[in-house]
C-alpha positions in Angstrom: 107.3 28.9 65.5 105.7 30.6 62.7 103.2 32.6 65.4 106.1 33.5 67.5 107.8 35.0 64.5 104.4 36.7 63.2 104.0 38.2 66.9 108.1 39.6 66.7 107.5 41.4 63.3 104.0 42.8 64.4 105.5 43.7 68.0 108.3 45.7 65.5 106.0 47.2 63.3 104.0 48.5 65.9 107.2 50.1 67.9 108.2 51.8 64.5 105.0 53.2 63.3 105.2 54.3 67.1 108.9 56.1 67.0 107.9 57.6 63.3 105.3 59.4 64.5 107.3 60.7 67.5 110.4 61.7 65.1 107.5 63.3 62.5 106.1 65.4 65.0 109.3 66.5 67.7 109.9 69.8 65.9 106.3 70.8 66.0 104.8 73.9 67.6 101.7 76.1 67.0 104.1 78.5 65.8 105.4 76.6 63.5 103.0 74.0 61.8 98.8 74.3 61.3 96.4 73.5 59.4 93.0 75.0 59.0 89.5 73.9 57.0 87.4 76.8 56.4 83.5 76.6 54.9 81.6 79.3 54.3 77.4 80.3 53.8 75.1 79.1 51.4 71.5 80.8 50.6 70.3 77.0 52.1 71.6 74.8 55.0 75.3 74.9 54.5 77.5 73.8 57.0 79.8 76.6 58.6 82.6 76.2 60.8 86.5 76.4 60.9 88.4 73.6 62.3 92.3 74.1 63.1 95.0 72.1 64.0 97.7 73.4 65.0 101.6 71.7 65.5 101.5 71.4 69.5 98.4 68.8 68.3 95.8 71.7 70.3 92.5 71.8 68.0 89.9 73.9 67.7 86.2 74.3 66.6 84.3 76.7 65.7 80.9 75.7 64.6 78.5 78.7 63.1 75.8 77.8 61.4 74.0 74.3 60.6 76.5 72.0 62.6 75.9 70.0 65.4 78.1 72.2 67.7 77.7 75.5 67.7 80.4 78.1 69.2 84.0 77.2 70.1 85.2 73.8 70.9 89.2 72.7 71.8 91.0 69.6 72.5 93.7 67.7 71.2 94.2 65.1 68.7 97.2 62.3 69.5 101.0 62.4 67.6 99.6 59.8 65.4 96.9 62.0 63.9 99.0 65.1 63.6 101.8 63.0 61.6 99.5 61.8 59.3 98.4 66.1 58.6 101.8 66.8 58.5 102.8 63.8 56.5 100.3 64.6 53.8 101.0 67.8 53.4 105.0 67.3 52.6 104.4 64.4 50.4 101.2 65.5 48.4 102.1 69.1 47.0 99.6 71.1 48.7 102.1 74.1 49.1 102.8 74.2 45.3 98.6 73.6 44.6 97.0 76.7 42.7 95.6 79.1 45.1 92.0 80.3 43.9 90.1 76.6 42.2 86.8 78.6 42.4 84.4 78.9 39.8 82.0 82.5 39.2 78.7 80.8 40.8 76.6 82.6 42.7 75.7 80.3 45.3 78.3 77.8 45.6 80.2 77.7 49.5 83.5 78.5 49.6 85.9 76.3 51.5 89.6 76.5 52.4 92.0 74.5 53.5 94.8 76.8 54.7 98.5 75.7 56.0 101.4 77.2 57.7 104.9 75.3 57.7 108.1 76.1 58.5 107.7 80.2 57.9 105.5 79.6 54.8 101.4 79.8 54.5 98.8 78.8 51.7 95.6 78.7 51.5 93.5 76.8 48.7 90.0 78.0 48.0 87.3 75.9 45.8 83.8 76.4 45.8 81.7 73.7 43.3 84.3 70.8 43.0 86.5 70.2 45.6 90.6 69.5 43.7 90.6 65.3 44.2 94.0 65.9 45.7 92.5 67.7 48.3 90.2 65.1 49.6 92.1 63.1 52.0 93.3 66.0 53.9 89.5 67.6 54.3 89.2 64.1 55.5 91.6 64.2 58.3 90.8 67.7 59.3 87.1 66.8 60.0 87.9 64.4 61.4 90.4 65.8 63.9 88.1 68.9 64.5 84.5 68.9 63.5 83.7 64.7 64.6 86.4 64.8 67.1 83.9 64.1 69.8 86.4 64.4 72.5 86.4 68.3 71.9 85.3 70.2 74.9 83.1 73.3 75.1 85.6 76.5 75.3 85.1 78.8 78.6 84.2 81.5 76.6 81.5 80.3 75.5 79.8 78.4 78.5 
């Protein structure tokens, strides 16, 4: 009995999570939602790419220097993933976050993290310490762009 009522409330958690990331993500377009990571040159082996995601869940890759793809990758990522992005970024502040967190050091990257929602856009920029509330959402956009190993090559570039 006890199983049977473990399996119910599993089988009802999983059909929620399920219908929440539907209901996050309906309203969604490229138009309308993205998010971008942005890092930039070093004098040594930096990595350098941009990796978008927009609201349709379409990604794309461009690797540039010191990656393991180089050139222009797309996919997609699945409602899931792009609930989570969208998720974080309503309930962690990011459009209220200080613009410019960089520091005057000569060779320090610059990364960006920019964001376009609902007919607003802002971009963060840091160079030696990345802002702690900024870390989980790098996370998620590397991993939805530059390890997203489902990515294909774009025709452009082939």
């Amino acid at each position: 009995m006890k199983s049977r009522i473990l399996l119910l409330s599993l089988c009802a958690a999983l059909l929620a999570s399920c219908a929440s990331s539907d209901s996050c993500v309906k309203d969604l377009t490229s138009e309308n939602f993205s998010v971008s990571l942005s890092k930039g040159a070093c004098l040594g082996k930096c990595p350098v790419y941009v990796g978008s995601v927009f609201g349709d869940a379409t990604v794309l890759f461009d690797g540039r220097m010191n990656v393991d793809r180089l050139g222009r990758y797309s996919g997609s990522i699945s409602e899931a993933e792009l609930c989570r992005l969208k998720t974080f970024v309503e309930e962690n502040g990011f459009m209220s976050m200080k613009e410019d967190q960089t520091a005057p050091v000569m060779d320090a990257p610059e990364s960006k993290i920019e964001v376009k929602m609902n007919g607003q856009s802002k971009t963060v920029r840091w160079n030696i310490k990345m802002p702690e509330e900024l870390v989980e959402l790098q996370a998620l956009i590397i991993a939805a762009t530059r390890e997203n190993n489902t990515l294909t090559k774009a025709n452009s570039d082939q």
